[in-house]
C-alpha positions in Angstrom: 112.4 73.4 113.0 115.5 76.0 111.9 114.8 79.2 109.3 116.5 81.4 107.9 115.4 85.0 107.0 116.2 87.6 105.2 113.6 90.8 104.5 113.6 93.3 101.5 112.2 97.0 101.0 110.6 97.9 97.8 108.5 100.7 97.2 105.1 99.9 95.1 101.5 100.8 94.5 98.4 98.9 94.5 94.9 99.9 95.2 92.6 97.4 96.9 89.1 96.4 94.5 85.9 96.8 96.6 87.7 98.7 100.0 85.4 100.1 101.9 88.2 102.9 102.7 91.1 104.8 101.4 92.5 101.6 99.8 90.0 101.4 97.1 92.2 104.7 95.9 95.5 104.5 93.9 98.7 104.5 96.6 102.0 103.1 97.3 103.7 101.9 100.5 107.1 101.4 101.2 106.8 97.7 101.8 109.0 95.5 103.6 109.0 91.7 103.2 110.0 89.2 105.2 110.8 85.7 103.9 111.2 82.4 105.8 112.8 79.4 104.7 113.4 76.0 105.7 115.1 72.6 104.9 114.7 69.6 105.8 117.9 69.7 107.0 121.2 71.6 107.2 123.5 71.5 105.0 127.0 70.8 105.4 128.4 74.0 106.6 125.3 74.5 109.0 122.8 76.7 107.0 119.2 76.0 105.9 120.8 77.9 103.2 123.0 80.9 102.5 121.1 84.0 103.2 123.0 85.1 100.0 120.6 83.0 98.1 117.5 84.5 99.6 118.8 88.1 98.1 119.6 86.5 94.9 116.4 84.3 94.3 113.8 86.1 96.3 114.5 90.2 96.8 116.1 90.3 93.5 112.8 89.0 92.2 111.0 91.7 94.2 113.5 94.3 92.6 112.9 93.1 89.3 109.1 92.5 89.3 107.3 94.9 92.1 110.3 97.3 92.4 108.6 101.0 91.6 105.7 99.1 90.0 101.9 99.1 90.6 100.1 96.0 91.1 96.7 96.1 89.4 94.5 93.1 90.0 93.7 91.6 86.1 89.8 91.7 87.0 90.4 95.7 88.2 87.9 97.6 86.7 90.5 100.6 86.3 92.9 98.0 84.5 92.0 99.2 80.9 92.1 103.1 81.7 95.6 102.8 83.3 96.7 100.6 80.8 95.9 103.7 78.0 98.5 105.7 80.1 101.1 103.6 82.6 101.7 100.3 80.8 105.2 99.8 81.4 104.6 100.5 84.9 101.8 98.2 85.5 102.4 94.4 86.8 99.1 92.2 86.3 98.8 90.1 89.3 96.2 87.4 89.4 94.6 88.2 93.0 93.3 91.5 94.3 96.7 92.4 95.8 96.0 92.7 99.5 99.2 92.5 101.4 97.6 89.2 102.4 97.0 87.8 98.8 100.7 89.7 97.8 102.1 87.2 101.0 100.7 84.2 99.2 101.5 85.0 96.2 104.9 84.8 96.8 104.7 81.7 99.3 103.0 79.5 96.5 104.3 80.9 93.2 107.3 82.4 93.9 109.6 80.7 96.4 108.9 77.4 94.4 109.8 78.5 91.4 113.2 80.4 92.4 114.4 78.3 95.2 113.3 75.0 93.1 117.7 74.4 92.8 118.0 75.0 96.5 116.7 72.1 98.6 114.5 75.1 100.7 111.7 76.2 100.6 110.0 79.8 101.2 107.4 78.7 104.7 106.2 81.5 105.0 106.1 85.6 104.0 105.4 88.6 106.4 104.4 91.5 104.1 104.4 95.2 105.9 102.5 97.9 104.2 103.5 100.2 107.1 105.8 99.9 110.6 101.8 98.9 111.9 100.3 97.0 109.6 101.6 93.8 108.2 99.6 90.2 107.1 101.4 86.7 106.9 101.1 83.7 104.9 102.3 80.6 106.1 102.4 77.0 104.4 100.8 74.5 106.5 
């Protein structure tokens, strides 16, 4: 199987519902996110697909959407509270966003939706919360 990847850094908050830690707090990380693609085959200058078109389609979407945002979990229990005084900061994800559940997200939402034109499609996403720490989500 060939990939092609390309990563992209966003800053972005999120706090984690039910952490038994310091993640159950309001933070940010300076993520970085890796994404994988794949065809079925190459095309006919060589390429799963121009890297170009991972920028466009899938870091451009994380500099849109997550960019300087906070994700807040639509089931938070702080969702109303922040809401009152952040709203047009706020981006209402459907999961408790874990790095893990962010990964997904993007895997099974996402990719599909933006690389739909492409003949790809997004494999799998690394996300890194820090240079340590970093969960993976890969389509079977």
């Amino acid at each position: 199987m060939i990939t092609a990847e390309r990563y992209h850094d966003i800053s972005c908050g999120h706090r984690v519902v039910g952490h038994e830690g310091k993640c159950r707090y309001l933070h940010g990380h300076n993520y970085r996110i890796h994404f994988i693609v794949q065809a079925e085959e190459l095309d006919t200058v060589g390429r799963v697909v121009d890297f170009s078109v991972i920028k466009e389609k899938l870091c451009m979407w994380l500099e849109e959407n997550f960019d300087h945002k906070f994700l807040i979990w639509n089931e938070d229990p702080l969702l109303s509270g922040l809401t009152d005084i952040a709203a047009d900061s706020l981006v209402l994800v459907p999961f408790n966003p874990t790095a893990e559940n962010i990964a997904k997200y993007l895997v099974e939402q996402i990719g599909p939706q933006q690389l739909a034109q492409y003949g790809c499609r997004l494999i799998k996403c690394k996300v890194e919360e820090t240079q340590k720490c970093a969960a993976s989500y890969t389509l079977i």
